[in-house]
C-alpha positions in Angstrom: -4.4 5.5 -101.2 -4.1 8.7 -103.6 -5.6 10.8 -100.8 -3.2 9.5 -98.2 -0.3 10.0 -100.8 -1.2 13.6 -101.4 -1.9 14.5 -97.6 1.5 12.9 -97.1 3.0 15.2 -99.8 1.4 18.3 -98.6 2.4 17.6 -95.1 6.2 17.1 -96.5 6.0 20.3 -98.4 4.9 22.5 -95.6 7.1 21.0 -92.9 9.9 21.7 -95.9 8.9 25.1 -96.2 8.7 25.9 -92.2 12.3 24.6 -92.3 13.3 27.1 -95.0 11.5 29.8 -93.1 13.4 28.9 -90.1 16.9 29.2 -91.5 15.9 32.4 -93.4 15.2 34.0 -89.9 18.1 32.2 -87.7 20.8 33.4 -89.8 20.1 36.7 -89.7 19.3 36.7 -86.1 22.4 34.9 -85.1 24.2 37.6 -87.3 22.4 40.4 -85.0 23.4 38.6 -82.1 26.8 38.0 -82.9 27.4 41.4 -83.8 25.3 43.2 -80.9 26.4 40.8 -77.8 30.4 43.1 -77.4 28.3 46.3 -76.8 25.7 44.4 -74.5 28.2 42.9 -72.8 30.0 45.9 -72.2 26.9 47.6 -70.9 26.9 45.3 -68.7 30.3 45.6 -67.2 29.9 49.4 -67.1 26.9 49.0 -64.8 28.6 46.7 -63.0 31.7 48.9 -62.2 28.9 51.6 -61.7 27.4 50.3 -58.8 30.9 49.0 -57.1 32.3 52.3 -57.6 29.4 53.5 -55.4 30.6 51.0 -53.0 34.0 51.2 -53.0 35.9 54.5 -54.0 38.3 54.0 -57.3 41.1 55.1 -55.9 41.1 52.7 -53.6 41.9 49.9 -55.9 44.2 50.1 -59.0 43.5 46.2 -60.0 41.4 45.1 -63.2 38.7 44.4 -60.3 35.9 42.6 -62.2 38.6 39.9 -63.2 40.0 39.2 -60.1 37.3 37.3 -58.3 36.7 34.4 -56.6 33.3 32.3 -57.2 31.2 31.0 -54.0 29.4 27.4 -54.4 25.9 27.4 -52.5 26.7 30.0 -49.2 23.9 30.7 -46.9 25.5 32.8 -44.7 25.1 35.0 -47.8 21.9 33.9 -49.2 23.5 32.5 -51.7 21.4 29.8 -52.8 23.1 29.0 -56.2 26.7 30.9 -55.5 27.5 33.7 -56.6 31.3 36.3 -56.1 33.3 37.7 -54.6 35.7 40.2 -55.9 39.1 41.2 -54.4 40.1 44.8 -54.9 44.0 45.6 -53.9 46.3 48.1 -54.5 49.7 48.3 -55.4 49.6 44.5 -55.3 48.4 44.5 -51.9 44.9 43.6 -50.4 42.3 46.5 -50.5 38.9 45.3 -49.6 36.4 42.8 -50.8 33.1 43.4 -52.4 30.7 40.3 -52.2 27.4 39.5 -53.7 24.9 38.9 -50.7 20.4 38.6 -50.2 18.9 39.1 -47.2 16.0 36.6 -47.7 13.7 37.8 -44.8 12.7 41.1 -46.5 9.3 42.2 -46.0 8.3 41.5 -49.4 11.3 38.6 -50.4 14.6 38.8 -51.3 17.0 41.8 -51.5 19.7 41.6 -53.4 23.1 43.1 -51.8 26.5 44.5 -52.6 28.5 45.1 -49.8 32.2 46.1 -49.6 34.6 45.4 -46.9 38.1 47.5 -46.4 41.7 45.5 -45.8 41.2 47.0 -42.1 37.5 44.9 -41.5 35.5 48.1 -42.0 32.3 48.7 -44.4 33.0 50.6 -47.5 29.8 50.8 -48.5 26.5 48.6 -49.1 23.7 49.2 -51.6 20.8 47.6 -52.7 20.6 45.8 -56.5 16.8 44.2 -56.5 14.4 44.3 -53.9 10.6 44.1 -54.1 9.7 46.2 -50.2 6.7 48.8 -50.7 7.0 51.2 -52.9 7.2 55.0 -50.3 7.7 52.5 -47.3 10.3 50.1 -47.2 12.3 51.1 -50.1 14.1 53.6 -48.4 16.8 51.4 -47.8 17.6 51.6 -51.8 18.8 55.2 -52.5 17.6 56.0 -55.7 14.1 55.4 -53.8 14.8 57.3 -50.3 13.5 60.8 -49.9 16.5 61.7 -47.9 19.1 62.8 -50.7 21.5 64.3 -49.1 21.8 61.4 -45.9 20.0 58.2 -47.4 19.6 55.6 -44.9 22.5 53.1 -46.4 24.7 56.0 -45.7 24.6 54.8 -42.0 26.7 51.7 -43.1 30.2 53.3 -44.4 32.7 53.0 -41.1 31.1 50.3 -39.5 32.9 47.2 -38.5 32.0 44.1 -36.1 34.1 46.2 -33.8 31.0 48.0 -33.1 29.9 44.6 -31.2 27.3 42.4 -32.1 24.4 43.6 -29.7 24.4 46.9 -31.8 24.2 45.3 -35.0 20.5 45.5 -34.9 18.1 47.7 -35.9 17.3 50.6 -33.3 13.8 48.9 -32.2 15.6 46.0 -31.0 18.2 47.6 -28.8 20.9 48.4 -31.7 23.1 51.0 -33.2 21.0 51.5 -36.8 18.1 53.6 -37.6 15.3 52.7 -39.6 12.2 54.1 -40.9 8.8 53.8 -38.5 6.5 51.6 -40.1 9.0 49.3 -41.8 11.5 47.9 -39.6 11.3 44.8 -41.3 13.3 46.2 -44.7 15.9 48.0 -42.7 16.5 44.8 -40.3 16.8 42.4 -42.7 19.0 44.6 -44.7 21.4 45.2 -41.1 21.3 41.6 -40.4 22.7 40.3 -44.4 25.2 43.3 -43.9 26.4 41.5 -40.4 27.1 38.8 -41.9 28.8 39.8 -44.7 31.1 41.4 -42.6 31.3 38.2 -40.6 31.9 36.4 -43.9 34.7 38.2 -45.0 36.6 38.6 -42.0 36.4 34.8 -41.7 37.8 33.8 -45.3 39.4 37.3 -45.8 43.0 35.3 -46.3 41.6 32.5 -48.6 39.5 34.4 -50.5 42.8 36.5 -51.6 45.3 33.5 -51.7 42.9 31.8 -54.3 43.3 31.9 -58.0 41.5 34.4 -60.2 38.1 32.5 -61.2 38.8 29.7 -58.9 36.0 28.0 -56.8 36.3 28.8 -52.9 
């Protein structure tokens, strides 16, 4: 009975102690956190605007951008498995293009993860690459930073385009369209070209409820 009384004790005393240990170390982590999450937050936004700056020019908009979006439910046409945004640049009150979150899901190695921008007037801003997994010196080429060609990288070729351009050329050149690609991996730059297609389809389709709606509001 004394054995079971002192195991029972010892077991109380460490569990007591791991609980004291554990609020030693939370508070000050919390602290950390609490004090370190504005500046990682803001990091955040920064790279944000980075990469939609490379997309759409600055002076095209003169809106708080980032905080005048509108959020998608589930949207294949997108890839868009779990939602994602849109967000509505305009100028002078007036709209100035859209810039939506897109994934082409038939990359050669998975997803890749898009930003595409779309003018007032239907045409492509610009597009670039955020994630993608396609082989390193092969398929990424379709992501700047990784294409050899710095001063015409093959997203260049996107800037100007509209659905105007008719949809038998909005393929890849191997299959009878308008876009180059790389020998050797068509598959990247195709499935890139097709998630761009339908972006643009996307936003020419809800280009008037996407900027009627709400700030934050569910489309």
């Amino acid at each position: 009975m004394s054995e079971r009384y002192s195991a029972g004790r010892t077991s109380a005393r460490t569990a007591g102690i791991l609980v004291l240990f554990t609020i030693a170390f939370t508070a000050p982590m919390a602290a950390t956190y609490n004090a370190t999450r504005p500046a990682i937050e803001a990091s955040a936004q920064e790279g944000k605007m980075r990469l939609i700056n490379e997309v759409l020019p600055p002076a095209a908009y003169d809106n708080a951008l980032l905080d005048d979006y509108v959020t998608l439910g589930p949207t294949p046409q997108l890839g868009l498995d779990q939602g994602g945004r849109v967000y509505r640049a305009r100028r002078g009150g007036a709209p100035a293009g859209l810039v939506l979150e897109t994934i082409a899901t038939d990359g050669y190695a998975g997803r890749i993860q898009l930003v595409v921008a779309v003018a007032a007037d239907g045409t492509l801003s610009g597009v670039r690459v955020v994630t993608h997994k396609e082989t390193p010196g092969l398929g990424d080429y379709i992501d700047p930073r990784k294409d050899r060609n710095k001063d015409k990288p093959w997203i260049g070729q996107f800037a100007g385009m509209s659905l105007d351009t008719g949809p038998e050329k909005w393929k890849v050149g191997k299959d009878g369209g308008a876009f180059a690609y790389r020998v050797g991996a068509t598959i990247s730059a195709r499935a890139v070209t097709n998630a761009t297609r339908r972006a643009l389809e996307f936003a020419g389709a809800h280009r008037d409820a996407l900027f009627a709606a709400h700030p934050g509001a569910a489309l």
